[in-house]
C-alpha positions as CSV (number, residue, x, y, z in Angstrom):
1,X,65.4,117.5,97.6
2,X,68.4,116.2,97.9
3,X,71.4,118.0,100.0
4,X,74.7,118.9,98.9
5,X,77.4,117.7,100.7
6,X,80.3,119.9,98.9
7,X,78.9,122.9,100.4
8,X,78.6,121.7,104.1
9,X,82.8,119.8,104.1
10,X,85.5,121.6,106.0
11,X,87.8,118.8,104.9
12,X,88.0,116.2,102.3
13,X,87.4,113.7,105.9
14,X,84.4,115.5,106.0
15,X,82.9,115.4,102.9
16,X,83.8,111.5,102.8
17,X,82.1,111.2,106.4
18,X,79.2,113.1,105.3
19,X,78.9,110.8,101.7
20,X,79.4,107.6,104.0
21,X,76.9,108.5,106.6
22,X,74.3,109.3,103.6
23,X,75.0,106.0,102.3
24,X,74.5,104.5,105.4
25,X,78.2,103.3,106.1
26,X,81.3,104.5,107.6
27,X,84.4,103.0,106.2
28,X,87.7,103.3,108.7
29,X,91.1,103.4,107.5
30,X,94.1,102.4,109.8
31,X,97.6,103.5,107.7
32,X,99.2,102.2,110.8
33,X,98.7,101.1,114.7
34,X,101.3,102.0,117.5
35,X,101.9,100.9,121.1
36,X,101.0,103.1,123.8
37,X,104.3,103.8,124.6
38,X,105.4,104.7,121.3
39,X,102.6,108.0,121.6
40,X,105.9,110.0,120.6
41,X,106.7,107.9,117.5
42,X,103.1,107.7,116.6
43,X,102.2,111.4,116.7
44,X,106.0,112.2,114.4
45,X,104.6,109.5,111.7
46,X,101.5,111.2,111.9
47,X,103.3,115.2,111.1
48,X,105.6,113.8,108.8
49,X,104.7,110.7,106.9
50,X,101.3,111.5,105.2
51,X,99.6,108.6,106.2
52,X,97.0,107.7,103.9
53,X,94.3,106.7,106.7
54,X,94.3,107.2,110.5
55,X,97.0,106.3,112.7
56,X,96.0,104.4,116.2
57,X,97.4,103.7,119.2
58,X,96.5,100.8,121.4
59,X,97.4,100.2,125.0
């Protein structure tokens, strides 16, 4: 039987997580990538911008 997802997502994250992992992939999305150093610029794109995938930061 198979299991429904819908019912089981917090998020829309999670229910695409959860349809990735059942499919056997998992897909990553990087809207954009900061310095370190720019943890405070990062973390204001992130509250304000909407960014349309995840937003890193590397050292």
């Amino acid at each position: 039987m198979p299991t429904c997802l819908i019912q089981s997502a917090a998020t829309v994250d999670d229910l695409l997580a959860a349809a990735a992992a059942a499919a056997g992939r998992i897909d990553v999305v990087i809207d954009r990538s900061f310095a370190l150093e720019d943890a405070a610029k990062a973390h204001h794109y992130a509250d304000t911008a909407k960014p349309l995938g995840r937003v890193v930061m590397t050292p």
